[in-house]
gemmi code that builds the backbone of each chain (N, CA, C; Angstrom):
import gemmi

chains = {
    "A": [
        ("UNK", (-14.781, -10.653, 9.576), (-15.199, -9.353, 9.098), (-14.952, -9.205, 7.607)),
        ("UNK", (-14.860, -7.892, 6.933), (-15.215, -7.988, 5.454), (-13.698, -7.689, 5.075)),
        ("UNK", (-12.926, -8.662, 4.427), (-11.956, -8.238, 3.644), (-11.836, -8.319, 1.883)),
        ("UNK", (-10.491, -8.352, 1.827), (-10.531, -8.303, 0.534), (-8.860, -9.603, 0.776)),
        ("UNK", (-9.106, -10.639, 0.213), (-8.431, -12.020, 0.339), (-7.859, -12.628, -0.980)),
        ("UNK", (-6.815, -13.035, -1.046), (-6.273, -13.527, -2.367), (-6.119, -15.409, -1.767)),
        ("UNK", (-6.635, -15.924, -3.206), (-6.342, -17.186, -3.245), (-5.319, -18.081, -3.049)),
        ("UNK", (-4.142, -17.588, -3.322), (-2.570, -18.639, -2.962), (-1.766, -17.373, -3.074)),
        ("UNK", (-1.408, -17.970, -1.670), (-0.380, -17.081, -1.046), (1.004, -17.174, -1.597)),
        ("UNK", (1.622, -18.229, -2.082), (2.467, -17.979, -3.513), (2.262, -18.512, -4.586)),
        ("UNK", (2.913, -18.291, -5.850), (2.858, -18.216, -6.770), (4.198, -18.738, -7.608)),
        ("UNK", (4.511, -20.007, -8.378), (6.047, -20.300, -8.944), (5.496, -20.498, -10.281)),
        ("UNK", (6.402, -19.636, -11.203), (5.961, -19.601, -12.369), (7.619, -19.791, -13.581)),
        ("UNK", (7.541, -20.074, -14.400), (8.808, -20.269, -15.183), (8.624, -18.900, -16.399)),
        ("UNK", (9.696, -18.468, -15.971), (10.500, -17.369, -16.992), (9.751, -17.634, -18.323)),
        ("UNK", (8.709, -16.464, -18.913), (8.411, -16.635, -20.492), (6.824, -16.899, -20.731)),
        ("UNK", (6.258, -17.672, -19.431), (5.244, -17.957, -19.206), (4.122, -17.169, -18.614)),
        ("UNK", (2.738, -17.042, -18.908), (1.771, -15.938, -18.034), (1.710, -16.202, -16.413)),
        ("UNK", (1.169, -15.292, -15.778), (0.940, -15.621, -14.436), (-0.220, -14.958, -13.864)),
        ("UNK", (-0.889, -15.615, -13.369), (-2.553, -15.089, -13.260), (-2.727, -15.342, -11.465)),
        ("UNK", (-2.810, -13.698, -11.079), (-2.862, -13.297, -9.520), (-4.424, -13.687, -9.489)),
        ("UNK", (-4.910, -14.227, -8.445), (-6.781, -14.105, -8.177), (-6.503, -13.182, -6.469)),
        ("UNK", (-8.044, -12.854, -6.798), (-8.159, -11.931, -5.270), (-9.336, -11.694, -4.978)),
        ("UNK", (-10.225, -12.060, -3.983), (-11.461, -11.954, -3.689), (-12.056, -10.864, -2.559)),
        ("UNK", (-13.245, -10.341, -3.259), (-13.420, -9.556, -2.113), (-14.836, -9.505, -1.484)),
        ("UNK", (-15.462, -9.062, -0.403), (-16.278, -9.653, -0.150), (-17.521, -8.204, 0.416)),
        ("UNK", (-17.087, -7.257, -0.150), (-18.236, -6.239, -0.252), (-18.311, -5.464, -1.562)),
        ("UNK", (-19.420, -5.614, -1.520), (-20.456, -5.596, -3.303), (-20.409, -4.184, -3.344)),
        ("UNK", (-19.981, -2.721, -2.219), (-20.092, -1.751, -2.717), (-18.887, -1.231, -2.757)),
        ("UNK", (-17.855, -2.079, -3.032), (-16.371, -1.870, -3.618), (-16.742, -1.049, -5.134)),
        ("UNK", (-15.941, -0.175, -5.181), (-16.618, 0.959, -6.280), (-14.656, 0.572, -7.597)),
        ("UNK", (-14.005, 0.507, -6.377), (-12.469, 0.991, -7.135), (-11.395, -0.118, -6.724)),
        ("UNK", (-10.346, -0.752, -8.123), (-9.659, -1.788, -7.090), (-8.613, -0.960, -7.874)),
        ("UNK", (-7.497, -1.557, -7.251), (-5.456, -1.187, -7.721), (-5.075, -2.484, -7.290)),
        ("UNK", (-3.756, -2.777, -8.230), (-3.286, -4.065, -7.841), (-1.381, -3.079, -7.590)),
        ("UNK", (-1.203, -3.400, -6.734), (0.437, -3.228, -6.175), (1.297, -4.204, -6.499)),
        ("UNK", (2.403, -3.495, -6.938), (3.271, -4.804, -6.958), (4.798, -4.334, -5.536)),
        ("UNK", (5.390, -5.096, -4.579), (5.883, -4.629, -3.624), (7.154, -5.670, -3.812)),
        ("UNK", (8.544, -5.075, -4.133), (9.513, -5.723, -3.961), (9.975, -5.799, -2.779)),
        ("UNK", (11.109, -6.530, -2.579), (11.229, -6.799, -0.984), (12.633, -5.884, -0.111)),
        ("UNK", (12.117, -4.953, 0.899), (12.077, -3.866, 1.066), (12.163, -2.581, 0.528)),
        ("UNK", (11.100, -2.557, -0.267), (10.574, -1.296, -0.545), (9.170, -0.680, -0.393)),
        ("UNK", (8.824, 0.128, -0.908), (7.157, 0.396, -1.247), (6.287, 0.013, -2.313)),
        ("UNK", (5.264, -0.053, -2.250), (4.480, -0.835, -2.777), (4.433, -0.181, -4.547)),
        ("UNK", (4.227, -0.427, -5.387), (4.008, 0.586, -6.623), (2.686, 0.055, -7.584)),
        ("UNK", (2.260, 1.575, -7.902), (1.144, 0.783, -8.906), (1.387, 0.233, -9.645)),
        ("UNK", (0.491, -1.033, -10.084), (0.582, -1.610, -11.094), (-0.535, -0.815, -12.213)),
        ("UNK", (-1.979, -1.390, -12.097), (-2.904, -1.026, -13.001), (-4.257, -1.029, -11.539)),
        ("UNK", (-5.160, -0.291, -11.872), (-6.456, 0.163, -11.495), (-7.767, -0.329, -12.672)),
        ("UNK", (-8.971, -0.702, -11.613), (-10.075, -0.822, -12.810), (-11.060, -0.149, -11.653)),
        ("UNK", (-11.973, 0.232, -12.336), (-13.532, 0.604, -11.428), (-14.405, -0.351, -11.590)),
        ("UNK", (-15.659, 0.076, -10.921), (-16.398, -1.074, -10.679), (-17.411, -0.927, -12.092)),
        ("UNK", (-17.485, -0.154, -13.215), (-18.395, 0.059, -13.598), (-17.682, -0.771, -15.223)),
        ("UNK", (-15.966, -1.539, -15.186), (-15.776, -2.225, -16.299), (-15.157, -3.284, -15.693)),
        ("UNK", (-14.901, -4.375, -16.707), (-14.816, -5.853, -16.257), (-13.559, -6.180, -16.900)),
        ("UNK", (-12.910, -5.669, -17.682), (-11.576, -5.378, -17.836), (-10.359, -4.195, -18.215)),
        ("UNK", (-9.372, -4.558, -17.787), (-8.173, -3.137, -18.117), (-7.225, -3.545, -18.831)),
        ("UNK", (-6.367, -2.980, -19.644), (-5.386, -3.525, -20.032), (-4.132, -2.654, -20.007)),
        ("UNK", (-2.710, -2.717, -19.320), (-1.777, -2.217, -19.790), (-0.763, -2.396, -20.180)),
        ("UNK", (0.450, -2.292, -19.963), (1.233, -3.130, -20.667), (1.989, -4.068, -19.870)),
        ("UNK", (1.625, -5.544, -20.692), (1.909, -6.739, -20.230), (1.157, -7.594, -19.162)),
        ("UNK", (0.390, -5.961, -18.438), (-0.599, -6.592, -17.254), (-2.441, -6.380, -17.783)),
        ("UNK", (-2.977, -7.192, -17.343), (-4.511, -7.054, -17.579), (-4.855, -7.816, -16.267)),
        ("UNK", (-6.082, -6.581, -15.940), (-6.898, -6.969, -14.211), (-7.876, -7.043, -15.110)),
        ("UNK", (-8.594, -7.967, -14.431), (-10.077, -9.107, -14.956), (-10.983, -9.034, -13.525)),
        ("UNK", (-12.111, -8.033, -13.384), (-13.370, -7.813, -12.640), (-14.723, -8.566, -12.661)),
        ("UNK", (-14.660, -9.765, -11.792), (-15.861, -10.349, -12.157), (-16.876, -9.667, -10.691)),
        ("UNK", (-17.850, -8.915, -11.233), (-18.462, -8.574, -9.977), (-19.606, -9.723, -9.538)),
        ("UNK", (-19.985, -10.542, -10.307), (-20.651, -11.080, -9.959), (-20.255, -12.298, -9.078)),
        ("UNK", (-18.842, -12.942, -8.917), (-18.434, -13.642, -7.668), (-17.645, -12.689, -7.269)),
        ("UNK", (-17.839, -11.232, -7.423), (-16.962, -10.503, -6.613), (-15.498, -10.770, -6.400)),
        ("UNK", (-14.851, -11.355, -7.650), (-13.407, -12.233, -8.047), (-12.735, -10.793, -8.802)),
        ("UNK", (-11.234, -10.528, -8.439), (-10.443, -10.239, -9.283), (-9.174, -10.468, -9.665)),
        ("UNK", (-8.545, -10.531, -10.737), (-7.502, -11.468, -11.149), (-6.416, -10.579, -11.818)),
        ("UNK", (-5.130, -10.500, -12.098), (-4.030, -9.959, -12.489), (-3.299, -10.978, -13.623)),
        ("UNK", (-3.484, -10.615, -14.649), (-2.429, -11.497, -15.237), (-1.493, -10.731, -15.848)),
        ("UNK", (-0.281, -11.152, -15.745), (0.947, -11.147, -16.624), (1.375, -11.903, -17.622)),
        ("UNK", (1.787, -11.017, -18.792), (2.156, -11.816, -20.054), (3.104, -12.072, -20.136)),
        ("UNK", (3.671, -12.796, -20.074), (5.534, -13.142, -20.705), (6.077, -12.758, -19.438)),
        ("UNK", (6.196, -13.788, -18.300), (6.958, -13.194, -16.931), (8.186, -13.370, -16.949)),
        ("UNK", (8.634, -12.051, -16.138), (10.256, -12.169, -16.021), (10.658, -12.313, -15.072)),
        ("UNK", (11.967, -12.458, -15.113), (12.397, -12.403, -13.035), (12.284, -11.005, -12.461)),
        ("UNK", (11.616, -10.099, -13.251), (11.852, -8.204, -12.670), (10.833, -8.880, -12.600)),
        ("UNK", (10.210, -9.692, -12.381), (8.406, -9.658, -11.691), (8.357, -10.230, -10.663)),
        ("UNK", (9.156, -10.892, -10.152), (9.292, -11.356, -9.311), (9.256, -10.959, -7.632)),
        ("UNK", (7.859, -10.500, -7.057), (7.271, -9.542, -6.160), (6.481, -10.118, -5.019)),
        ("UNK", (6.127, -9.623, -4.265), (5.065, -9.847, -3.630), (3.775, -8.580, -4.341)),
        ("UNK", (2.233, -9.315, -4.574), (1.040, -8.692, -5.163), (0.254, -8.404, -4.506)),
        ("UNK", (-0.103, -6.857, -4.225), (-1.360, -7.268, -3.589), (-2.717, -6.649, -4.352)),
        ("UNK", (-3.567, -6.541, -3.790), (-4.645, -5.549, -4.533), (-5.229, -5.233, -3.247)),
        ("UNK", (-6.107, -4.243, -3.685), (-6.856, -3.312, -2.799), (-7.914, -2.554, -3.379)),
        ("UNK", (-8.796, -2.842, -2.229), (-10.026, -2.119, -3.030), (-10.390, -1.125, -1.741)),
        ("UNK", (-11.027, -0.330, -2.734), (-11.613, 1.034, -2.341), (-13.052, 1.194, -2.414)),
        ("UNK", (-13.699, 1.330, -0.948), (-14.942, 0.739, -0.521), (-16.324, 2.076, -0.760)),
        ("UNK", (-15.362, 3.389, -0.908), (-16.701, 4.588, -1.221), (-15.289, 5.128, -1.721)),
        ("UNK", (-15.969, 6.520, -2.809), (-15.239, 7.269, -3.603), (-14.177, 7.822, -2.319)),
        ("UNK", (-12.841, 8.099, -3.069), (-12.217, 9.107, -1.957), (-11.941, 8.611, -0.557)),
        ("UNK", (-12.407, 6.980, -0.459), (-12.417, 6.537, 0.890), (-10.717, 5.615, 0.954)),
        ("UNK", (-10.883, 4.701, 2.384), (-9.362, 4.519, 2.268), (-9.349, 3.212, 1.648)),
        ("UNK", (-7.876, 2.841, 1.347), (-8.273, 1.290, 0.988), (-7.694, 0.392, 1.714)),
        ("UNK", (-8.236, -1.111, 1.418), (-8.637, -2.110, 2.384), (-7.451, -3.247, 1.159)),
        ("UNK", (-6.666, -3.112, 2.204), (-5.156, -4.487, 1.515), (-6.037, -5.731, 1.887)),
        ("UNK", (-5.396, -6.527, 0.239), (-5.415, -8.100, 0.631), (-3.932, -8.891, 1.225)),
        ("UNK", (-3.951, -9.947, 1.801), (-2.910, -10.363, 2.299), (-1.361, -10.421, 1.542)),
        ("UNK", (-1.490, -10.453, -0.100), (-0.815, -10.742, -0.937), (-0.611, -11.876, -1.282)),
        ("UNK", (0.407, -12.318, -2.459), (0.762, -13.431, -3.305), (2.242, -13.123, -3.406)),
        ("UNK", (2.847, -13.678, -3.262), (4.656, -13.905, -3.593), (4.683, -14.509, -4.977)),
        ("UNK", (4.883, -14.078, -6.185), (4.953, -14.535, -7.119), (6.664, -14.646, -7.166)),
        ("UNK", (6.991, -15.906, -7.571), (8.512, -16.336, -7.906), (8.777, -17.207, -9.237)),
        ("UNK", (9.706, -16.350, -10.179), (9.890, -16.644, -11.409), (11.431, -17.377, -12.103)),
        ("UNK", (11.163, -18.087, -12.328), (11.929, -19.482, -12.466), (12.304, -19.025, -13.474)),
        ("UNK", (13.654, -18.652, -13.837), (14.751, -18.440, -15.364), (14.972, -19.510, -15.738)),
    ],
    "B": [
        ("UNK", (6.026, 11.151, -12.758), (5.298, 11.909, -12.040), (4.796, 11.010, -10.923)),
        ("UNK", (4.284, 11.311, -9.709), (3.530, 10.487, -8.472), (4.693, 10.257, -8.000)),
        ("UNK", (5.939, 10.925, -7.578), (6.799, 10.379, -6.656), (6.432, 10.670, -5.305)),
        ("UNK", (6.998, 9.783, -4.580), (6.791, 9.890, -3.052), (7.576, 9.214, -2.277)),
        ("UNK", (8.479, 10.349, -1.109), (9.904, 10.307, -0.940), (9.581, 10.152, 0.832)),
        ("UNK", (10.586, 9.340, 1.164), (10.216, 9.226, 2.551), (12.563, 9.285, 3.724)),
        ("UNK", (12.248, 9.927, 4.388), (13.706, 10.035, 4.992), (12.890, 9.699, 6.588)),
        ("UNK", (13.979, 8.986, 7.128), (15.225, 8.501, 7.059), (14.442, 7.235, 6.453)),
        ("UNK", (15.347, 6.479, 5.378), (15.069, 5.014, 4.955), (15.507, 4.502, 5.883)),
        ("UNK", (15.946, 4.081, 6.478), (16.358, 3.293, 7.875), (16.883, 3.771, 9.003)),
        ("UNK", (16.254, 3.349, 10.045), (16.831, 4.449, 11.431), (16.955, 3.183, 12.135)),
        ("UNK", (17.540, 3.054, 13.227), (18.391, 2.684, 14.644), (18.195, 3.178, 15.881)),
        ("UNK", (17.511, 3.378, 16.636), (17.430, 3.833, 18.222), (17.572, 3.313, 19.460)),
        ("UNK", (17.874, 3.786, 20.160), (17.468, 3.070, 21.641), (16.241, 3.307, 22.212)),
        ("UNK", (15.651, 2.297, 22.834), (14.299, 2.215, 23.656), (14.023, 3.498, 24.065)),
        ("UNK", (12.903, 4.088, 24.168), (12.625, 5.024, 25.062), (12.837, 6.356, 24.342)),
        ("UNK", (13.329, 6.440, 22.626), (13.916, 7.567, 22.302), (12.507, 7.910, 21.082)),
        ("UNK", (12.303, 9.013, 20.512), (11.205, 9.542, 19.944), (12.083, 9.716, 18.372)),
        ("UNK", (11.353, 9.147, 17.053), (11.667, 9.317, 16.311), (10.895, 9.940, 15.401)),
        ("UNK", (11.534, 10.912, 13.749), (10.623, 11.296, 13.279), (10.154, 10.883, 11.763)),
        ("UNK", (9.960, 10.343, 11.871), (9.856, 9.953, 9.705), (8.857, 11.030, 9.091)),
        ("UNK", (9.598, 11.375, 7.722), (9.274, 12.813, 6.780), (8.623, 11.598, 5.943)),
        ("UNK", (7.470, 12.293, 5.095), (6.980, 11.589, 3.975), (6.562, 12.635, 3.176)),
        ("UNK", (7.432, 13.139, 1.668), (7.009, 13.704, 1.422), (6.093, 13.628, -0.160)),
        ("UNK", (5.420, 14.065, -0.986), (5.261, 14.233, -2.446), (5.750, 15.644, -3.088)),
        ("UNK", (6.665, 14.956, -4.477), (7.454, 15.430, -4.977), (6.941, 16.710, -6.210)),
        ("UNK", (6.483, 15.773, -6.805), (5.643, 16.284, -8.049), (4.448, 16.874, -7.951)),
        ("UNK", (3.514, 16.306, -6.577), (1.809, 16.931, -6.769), (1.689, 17.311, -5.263)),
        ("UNK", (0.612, 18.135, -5.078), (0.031, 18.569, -4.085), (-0.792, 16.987, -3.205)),
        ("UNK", (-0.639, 16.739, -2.326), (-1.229, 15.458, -1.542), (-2.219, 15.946, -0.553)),
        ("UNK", (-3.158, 15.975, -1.039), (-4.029, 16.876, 0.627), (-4.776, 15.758, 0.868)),
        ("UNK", (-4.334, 14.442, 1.016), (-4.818, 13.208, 1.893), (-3.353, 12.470, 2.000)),
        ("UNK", (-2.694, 12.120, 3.032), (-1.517, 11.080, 3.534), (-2.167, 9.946, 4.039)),
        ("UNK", (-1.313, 8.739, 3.607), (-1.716, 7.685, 4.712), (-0.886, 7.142, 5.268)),
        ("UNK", (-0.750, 6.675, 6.345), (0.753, 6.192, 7.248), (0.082, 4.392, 7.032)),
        ("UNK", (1.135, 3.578, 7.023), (0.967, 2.229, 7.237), (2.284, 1.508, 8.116)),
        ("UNK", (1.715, 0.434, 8.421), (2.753, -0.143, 9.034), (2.790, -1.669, 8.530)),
        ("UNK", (3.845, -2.600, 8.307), (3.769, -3.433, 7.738), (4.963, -4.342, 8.423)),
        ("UNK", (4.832, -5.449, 8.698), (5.662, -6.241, 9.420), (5.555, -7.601, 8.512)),
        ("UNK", (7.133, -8.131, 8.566), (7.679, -9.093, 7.433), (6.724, -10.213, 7.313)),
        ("UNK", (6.468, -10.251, 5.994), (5.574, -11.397, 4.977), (4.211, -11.280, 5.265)),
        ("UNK", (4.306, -10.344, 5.774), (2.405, -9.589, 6.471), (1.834, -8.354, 5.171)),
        ("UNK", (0.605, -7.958, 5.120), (-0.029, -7.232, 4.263), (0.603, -5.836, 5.286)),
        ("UNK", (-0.116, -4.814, 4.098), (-0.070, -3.481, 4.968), (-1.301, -3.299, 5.949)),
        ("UNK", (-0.964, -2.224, 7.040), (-2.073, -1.889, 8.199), (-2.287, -0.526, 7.912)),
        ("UNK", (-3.331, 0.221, 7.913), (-3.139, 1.406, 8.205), (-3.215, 1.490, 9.104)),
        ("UNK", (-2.755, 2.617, 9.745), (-2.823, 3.511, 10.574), (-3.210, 4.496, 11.194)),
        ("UNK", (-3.135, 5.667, 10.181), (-4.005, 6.969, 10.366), (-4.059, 6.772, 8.767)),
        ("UNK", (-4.814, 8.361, 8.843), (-5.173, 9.015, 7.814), (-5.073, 10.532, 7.752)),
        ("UNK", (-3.993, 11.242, 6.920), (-3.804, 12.707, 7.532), (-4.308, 13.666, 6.241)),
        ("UNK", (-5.141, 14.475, 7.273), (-5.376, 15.485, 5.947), (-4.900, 17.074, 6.139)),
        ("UNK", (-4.465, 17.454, 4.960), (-3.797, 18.227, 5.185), (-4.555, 20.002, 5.798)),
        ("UNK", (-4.115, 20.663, 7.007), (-4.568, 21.001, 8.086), (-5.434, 20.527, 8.710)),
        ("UNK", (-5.748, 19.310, 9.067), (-6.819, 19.266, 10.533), (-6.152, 17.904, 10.825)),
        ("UNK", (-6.647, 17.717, 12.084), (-6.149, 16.181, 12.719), (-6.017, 15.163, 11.987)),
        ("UNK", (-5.324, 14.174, 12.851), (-5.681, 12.889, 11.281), (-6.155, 11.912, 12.446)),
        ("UNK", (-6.818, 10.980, 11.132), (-8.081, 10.198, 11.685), (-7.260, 8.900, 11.897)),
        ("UNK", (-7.010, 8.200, 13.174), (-6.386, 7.536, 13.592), (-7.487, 5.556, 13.102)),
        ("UNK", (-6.748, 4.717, 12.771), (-7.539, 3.510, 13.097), (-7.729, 2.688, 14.230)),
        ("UNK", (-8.596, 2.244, 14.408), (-8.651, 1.207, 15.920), (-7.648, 0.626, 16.056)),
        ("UNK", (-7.269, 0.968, 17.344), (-6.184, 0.256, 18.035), (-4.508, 1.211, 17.923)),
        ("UNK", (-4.797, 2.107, 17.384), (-3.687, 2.778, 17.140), (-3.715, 4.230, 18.107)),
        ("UNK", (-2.409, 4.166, 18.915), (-2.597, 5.222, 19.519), (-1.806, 6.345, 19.275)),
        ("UNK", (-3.155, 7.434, 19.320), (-2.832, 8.948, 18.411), (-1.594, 9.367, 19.494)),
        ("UNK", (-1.372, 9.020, 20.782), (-0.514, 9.957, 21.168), (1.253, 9.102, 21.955)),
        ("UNK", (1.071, 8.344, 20.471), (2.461, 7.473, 20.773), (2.959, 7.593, 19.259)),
        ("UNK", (1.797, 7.906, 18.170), (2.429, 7.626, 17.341), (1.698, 9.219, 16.375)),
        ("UNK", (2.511, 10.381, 16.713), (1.959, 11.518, 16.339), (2.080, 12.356, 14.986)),
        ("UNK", (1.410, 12.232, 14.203), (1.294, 12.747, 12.885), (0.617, 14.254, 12.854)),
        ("UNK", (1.789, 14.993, 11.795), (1.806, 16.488, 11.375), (1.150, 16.179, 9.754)),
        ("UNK", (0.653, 16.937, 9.162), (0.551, 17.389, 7.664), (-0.098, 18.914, 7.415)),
        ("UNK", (1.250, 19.561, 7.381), (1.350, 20.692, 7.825), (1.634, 21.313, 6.237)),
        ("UNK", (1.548, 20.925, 5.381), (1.744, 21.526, 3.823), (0.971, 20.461, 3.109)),
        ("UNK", (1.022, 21.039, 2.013), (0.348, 19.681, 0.487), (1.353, 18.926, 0.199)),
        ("UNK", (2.495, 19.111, 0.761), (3.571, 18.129, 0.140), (4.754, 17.635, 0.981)),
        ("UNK", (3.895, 17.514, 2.372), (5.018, 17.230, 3.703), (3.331, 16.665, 5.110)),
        ("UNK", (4.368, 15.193, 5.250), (3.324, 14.532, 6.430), (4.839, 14.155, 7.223)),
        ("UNK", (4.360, 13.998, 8.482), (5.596, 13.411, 9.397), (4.471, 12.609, 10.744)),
        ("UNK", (5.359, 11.528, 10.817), (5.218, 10.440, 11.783), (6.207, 10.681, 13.022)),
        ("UNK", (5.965, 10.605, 13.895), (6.811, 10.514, 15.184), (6.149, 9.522, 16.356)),
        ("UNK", (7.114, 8.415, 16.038), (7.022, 7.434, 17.448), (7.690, 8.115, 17.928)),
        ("UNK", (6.742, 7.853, 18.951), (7.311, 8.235, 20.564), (7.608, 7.755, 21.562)),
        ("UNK", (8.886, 7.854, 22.355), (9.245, 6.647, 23.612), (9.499, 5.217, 22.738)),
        ("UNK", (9.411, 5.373, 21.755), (10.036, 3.663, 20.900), (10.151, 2.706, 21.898)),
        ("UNK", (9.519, 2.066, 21.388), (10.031, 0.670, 22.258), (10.008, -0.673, 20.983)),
        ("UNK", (11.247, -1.658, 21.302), (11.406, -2.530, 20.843), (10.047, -3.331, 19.772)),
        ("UNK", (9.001, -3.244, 20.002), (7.813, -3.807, 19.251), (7.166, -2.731, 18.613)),
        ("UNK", (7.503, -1.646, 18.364), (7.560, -0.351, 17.207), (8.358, -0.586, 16.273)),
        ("UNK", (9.671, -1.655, 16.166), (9.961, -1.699, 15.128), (9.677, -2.446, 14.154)),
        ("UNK", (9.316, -2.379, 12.888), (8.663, -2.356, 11.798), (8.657, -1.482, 10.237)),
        ("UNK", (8.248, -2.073, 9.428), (8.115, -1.291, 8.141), (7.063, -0.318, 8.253)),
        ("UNK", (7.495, 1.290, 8.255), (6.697, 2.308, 7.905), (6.289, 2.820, 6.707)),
        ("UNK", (5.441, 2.643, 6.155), (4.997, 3.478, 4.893), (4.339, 4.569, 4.664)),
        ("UNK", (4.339, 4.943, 3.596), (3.404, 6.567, 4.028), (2.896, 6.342, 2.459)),
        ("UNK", (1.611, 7.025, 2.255), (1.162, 7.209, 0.813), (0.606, 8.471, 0.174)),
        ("UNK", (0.417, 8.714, -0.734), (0.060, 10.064, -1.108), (-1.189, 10.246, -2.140)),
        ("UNK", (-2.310, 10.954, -1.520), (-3.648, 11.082, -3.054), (-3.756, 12.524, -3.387)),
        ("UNK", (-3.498, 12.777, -4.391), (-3.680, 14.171, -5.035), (-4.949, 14.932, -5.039)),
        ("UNK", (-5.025, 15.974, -5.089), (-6.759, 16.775, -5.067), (-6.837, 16.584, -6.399)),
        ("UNK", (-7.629, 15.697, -6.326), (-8.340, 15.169, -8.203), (-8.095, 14.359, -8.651)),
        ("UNK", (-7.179, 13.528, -8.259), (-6.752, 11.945, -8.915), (-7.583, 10.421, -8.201)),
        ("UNK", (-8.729, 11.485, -7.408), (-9.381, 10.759, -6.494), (-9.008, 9.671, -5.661)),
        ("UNK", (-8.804, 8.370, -6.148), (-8.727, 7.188, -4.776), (-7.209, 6.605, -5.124)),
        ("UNK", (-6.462, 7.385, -6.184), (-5.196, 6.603, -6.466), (-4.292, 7.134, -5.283)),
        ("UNK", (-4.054, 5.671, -4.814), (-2.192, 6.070, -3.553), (-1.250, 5.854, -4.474)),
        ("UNK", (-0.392, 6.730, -4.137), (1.443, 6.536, -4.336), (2.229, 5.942, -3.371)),
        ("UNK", (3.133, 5.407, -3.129), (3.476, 4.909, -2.259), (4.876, 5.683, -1.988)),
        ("UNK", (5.366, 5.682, -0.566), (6.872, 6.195, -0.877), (7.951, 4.594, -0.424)),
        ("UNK", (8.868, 5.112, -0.419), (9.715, 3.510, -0.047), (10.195, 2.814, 1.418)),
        ("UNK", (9.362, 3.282, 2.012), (9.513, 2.991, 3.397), (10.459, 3.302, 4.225)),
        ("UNK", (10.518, 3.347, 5.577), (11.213, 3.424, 6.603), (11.445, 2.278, 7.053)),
        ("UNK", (12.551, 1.373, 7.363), (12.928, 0.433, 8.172), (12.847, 1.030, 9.929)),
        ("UNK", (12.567, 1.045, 10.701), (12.745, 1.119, 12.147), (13.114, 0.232, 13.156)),
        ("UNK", (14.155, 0.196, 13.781), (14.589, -0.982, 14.388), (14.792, -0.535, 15.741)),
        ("UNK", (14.110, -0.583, 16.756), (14.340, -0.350, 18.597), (15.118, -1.351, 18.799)),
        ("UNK", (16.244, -0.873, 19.911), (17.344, -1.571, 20.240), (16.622, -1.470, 21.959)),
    ],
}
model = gemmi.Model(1)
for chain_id, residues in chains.items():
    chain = gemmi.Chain(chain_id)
    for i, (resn, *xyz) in enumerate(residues, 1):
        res = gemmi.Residue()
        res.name, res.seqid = resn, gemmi.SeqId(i, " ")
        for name, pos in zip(("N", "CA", "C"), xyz):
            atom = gemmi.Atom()
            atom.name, atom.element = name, gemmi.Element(name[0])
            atom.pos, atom.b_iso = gemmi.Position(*pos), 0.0
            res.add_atom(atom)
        chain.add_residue(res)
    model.add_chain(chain)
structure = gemmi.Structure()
structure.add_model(model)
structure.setup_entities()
């Protein structure tokens, strides 16, 4: 059925270095995505949001990258720390106001 | 701003007993809740969907009358398993969208639930 799927389920990255989340989704009238970042037991928190109508966001330290045309989206982090050190997910939002549809996530783990 | 507060963070029961988890928003009016459930190294599920005064819209496979949701204000949703049983326990989440901030969730910090 139609989800929304991330490429590698973890992620090992060294302290200082970028780290680039991918996440695929597989319906074209995805209007809205959010990427979560979820430490381990807690709740999920925003990271950054893009719509479907731009192909990049930027905030601080994080930039989501919208390719609609393989329907690909990507998270990168600049300069990772061990406070990044999370499980990621993203989620997209399939009609305005509608609910959203989790990807499985990524365990990103950051090497000091 | 966007806080979203959830009690009890961790509860304990015996089989067969009815529990209630509060989810509330702090800062804004929420007149859409969402309940999730999430079990270790797994994505989130929803669950329902509560809007504030009328029923909430339950997802397949989830049953409205084991697992009964109130959203009875703009800034108060409550969950109640009912009769708990041992495979109810799980990570509860609840989320919060403001009238006008359109499709953004807040998240609150979950409920641990553990049936004994």
């Amino acid at each position: 059925g139609e989800s929304v799927g991330l490429h590698l389920p973890t992620l090992s990255v060294q302290e200082g270095d970028n780290s680039i989340i991918n996440c695929a989704y597989s319906n074209s009238a995805s209007d809205y995505f959010i990427w979560y970042k979820q430490e381990s037991g807690k709740g999920p928190q925003f990271i950054i949001d893009i719509r479907s109508n731009m192909d990049k966001r930027q905030g601080q330290r994080v930039t989501v990258l919208l390719n609609k045309t393989v329907k690909h989206l990507s998270l990168q982090i600049a300069a990772t720390q061990p406070g990044d050190s999370a499980v990621y997910f993203c989620a997209e939002n399939r009609r305005q106001g509608g609910k959203l549809i989790f990807g499985q996530g990524t365990e990103l783990s950051v090497k000091p | 701003g966007a806080v979203v507060s959830q009690h009890p963070s961790r509860v304990i029961c015996k089989s067969g007993t009815s529990v209630k988890i509060e989810c509330r928003s702090l800062d804004f009016q929420a007149t859409t809740m969402f309940w999730y459930r999430q079990f270790p190294k797994q994505s989130l599920m929803l669950m329902a969907t509560s809007n504030e005064g009328s029923k909430a819209t339950y997802e397949q496979g989830v049953e409205k009358d084991k697992f009964l949701i109130n959203h009875a204000s703009l800034t108060l949703s409550t969950l109640t398993v009912t009769s708990a049983h041992p495979e109810d326990s799980s990570f509860y989440i609840c989320s919060a969208r403001a009238r006008g901030w359109q499709e953004t969730q807040y998240f609150g910090p979950g409920t641990r639930l553990l049936v004994l």
